[in-house]
LUMDOGU-343388 format. One line per field, with one value per residue: residue number from 1; residue in one letter; x, y, z of N, C-alpha, C, O in turn. Coordinates in Angstrom, 2 decimals. Layout:
seq <- [NUM:...]
type <- [A:...]
nu <- [X:...]
nv <- [Y:...]
nw <- [Z:...]
cau <- [X:...]
cav <- [Y:...]
caw <- [Z:...]
cu <- [X:...]
cv <- [Y:...]
cw <- [Z:...]
ou <- [X:...]
ov <- [Y:...]
ow <- [Z:...]
This chain:
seq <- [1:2:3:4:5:6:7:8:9:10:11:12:13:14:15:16:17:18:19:20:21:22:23:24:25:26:27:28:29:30:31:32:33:34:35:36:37:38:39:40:41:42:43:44:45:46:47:48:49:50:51:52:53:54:55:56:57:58:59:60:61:62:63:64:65:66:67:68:69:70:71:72:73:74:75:76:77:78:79:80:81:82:83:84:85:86:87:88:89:90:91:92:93:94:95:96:97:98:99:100:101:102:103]
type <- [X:X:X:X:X:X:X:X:X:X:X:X:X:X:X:X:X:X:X:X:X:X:X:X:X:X:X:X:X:X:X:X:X:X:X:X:X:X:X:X:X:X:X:X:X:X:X:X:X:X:X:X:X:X:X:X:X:X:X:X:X:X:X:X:X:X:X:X:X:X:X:X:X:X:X:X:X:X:X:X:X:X:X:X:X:X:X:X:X:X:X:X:X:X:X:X:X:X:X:X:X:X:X]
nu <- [33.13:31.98:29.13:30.75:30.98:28.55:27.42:28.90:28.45:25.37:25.67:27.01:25.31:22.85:23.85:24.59:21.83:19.77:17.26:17.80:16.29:13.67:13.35:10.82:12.79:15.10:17.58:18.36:18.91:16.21:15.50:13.13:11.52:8.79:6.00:3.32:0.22:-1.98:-3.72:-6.81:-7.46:-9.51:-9.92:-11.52:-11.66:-10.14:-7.00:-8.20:-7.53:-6.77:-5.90:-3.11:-0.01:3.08:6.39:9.19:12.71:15.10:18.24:19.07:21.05:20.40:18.32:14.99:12.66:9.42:5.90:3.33:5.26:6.62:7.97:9.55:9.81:10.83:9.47:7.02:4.64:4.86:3.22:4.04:2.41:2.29:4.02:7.61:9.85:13.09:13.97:16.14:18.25:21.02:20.13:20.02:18.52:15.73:12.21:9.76:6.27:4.10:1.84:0.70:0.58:-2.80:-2.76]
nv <- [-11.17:-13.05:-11.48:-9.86:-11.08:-11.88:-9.48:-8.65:-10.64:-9.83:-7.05:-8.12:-9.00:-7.74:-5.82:-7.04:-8.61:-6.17:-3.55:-0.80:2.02:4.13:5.16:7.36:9.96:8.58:7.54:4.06:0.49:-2.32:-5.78:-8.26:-10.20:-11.97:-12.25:-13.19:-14.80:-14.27:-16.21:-17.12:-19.50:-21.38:-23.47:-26.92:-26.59:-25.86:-23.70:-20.18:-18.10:-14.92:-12.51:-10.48:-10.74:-8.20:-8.53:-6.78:-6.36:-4.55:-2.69:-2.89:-1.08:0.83:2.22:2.91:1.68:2.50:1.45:2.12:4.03:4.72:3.66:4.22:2.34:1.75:4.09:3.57:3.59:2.04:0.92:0.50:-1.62:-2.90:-3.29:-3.37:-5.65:-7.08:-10.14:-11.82:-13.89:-12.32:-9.99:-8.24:-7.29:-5.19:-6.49:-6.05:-5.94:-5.02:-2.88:-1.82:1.10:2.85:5.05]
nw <- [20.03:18.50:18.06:16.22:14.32:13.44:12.53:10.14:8.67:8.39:7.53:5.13:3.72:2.69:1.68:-0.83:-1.15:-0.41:-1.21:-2.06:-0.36:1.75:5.02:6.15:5.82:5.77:4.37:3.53:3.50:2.24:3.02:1.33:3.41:3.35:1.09:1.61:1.51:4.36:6.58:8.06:10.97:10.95:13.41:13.48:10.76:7.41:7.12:5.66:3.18:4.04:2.87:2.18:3.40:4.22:4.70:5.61:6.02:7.93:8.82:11.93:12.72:10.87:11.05:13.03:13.07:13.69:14.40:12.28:10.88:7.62:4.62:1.38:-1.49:-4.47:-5.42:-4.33:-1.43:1.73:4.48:8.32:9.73:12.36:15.61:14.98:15.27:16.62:15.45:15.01:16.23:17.53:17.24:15.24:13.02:11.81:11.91:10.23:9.59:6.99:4.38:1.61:0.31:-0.90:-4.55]
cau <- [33.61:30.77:28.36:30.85:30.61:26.94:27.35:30.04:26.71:23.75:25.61:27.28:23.61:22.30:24.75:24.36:20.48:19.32:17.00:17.38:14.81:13.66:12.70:10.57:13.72:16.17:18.07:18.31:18.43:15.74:15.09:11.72:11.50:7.91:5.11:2.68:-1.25:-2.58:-4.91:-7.50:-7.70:-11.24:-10.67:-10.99:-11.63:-8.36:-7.04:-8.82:-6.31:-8.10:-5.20:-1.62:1.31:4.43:7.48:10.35:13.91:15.85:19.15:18.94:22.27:20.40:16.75:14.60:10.90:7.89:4.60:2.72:6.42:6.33:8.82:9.49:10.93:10.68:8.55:6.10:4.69:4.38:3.22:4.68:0.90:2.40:5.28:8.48:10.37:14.28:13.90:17.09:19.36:21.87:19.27:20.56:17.47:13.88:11.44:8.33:4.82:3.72:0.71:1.26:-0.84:-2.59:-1.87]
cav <- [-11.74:-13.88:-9.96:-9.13:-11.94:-11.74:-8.01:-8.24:-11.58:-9.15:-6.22:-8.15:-10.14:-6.44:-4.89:-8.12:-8.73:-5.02:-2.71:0.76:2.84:5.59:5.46:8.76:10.65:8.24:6.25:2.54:-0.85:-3.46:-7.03:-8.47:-11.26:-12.73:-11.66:-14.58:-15.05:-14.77:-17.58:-17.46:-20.56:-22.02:-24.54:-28.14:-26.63:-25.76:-21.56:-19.58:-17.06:-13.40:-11.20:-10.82:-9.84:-8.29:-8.17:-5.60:-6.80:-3.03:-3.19:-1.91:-0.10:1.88:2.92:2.67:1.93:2.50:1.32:3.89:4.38:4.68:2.82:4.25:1.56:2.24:4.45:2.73:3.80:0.88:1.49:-0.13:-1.67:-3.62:-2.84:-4.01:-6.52:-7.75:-11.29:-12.53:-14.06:-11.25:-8.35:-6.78:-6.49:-5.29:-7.10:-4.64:-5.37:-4.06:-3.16:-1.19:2.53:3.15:5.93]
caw <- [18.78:17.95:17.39:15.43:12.83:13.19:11.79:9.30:7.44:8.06:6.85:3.60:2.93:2.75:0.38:-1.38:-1.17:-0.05:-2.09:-1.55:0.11:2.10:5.89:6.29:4.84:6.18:3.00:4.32:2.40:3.48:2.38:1.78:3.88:2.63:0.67:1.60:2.25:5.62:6.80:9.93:11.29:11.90:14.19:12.45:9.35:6.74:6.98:4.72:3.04:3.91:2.55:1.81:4.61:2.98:5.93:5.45:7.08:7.94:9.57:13.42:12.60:9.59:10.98:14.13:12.55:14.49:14.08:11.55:9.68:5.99:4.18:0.21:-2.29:-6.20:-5.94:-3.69:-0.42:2.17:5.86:9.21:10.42:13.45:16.20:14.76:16.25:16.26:15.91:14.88:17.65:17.51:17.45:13.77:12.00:12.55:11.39:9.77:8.89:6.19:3.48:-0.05:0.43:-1.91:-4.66]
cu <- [32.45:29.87:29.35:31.16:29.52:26.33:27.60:28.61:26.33:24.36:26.32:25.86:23.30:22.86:24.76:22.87:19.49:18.77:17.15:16.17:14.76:13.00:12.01:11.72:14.72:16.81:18.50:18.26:17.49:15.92:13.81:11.75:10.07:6.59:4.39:1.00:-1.21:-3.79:-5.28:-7.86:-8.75:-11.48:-10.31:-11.06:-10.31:-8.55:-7.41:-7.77:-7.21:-7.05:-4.01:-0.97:2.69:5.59:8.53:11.31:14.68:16.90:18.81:19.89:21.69:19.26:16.30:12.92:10.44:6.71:4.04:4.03:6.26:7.90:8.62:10.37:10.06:9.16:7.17:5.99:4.88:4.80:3.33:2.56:1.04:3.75:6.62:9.05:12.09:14.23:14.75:17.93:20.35:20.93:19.73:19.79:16.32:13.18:9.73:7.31:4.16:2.87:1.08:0.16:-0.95:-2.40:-2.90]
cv <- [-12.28:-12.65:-9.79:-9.93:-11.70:-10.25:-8.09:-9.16:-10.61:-7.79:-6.74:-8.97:-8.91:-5.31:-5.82:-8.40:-7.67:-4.52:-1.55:1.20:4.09:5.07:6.62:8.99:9.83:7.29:4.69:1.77:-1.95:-4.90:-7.48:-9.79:-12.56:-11.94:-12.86:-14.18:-15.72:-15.34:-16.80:-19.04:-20.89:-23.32:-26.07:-27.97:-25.66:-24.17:-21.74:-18.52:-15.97:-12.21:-11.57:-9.58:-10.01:-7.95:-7.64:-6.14:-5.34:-3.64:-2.00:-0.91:1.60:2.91:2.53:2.65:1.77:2.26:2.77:4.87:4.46:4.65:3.51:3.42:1.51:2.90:4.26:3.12:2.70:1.52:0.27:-0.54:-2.55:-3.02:-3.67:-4.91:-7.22:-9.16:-12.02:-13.16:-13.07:-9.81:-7.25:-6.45:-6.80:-5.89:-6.43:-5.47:-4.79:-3.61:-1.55:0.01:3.06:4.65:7.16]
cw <- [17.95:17.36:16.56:13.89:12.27:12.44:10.69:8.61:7.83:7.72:4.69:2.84:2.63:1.63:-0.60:-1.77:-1.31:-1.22:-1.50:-1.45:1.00:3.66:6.35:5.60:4.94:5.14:4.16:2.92:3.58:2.36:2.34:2.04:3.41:1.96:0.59:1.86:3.24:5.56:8.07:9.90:12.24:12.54:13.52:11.15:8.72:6.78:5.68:4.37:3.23:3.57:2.48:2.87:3.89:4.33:5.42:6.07:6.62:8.80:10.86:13.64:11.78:10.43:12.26:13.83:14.11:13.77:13.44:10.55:8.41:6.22:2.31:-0.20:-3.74:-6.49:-5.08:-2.40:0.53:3.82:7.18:10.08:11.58:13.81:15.59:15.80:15.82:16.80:15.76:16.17:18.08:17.81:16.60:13.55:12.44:11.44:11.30:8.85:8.16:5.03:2.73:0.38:-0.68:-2.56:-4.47]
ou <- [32.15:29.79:28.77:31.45:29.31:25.21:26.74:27.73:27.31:23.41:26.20:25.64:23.82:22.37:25.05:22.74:18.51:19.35:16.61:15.20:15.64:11.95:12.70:11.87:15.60:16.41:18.84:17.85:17.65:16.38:13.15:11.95:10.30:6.27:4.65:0.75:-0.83:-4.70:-4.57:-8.41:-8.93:-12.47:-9.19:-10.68:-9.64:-9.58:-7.24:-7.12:-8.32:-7.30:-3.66:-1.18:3.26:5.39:8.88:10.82:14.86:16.77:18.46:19.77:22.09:19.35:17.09:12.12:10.85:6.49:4.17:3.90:5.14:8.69:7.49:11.50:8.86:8.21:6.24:7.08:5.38:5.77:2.75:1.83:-0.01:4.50:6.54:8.74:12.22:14.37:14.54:18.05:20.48:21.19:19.86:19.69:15.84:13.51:8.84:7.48:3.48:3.40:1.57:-0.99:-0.09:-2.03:-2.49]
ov <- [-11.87:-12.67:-9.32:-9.48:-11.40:-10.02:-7.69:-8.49:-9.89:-7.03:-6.16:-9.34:-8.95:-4.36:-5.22:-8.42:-7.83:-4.77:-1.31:0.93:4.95:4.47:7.12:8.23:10.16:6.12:4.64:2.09:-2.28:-4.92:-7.15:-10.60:-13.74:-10.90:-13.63:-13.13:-16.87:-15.12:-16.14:-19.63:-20.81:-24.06:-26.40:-28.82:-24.90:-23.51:-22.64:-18.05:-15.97:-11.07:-12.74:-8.39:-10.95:-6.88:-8.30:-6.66:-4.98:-4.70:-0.82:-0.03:2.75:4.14:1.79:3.47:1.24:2.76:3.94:5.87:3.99:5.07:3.29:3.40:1.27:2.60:5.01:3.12:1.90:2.13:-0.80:0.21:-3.05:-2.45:-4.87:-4.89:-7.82:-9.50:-13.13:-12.40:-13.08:-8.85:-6.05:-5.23:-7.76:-5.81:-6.40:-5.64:-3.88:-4.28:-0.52:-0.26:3.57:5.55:8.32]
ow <- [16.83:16.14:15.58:12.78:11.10:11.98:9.90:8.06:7.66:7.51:3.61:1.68:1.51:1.03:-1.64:-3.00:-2.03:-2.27:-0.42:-2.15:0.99:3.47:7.23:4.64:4.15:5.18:5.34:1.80:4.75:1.22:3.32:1.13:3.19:2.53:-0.33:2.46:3.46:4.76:8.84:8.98:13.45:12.48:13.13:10.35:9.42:6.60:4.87:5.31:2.69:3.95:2.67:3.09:3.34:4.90:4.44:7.08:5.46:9.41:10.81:14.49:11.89:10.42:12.85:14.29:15.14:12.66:13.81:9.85:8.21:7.07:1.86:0.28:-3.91:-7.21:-5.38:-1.83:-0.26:4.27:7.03:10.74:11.96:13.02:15.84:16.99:14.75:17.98:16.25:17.14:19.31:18.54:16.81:13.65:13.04:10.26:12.15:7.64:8.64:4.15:3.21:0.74:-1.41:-1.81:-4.49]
């Protein structure tokens, strides 16, 4: 009972929130969970930002990324540069890694 609440939110956030896109050929909607600057952290001194990480949310129902996936949205390539991971409590949606290739 409880999975199937946890479906019915992460598939209406998704038809609700979702952009269309393209897994390799596969149509899917994802969400973009953050587009933030990554820090390394030196210790006692404050992170340094050294780049920007953009994360993809796919539903586990729609797609099955792999590391090295390409992801199309408007137009836009964007490649899977770490193993996905379902981190939600339920285990709906993967959670993708991801950097803009360029054109």
């Amino acid at each position: 009972m409880r999975s199937d609440i946890a479906t019915k939110a992460v598939d209406a956030a998704f038809v609700r929130l979702g952009v269309d896109s393209l897994y390799s050929a596969a149509p899917c909607k994802l969400m973009f969970e953050s587009d933030d600057d990554v820090g390394v952290d030196m210790g006692d001194f404050v992170s340094r930002p050294v780049g920007r990480e953009t994360i993809f949310l796919v539903r586990k129902s729609e797609v099955t990324p792999v590391e090295g996936g390409v992801f199309t949205v408007n137009g836009e390539t964007h490649k899977i540069v770490a193993k996905p991971i379902l981190k939600d409590d339920a285990r709906l949606v993967w959670r993708c890694r991801v950097v803009l290739q360029s054109a």
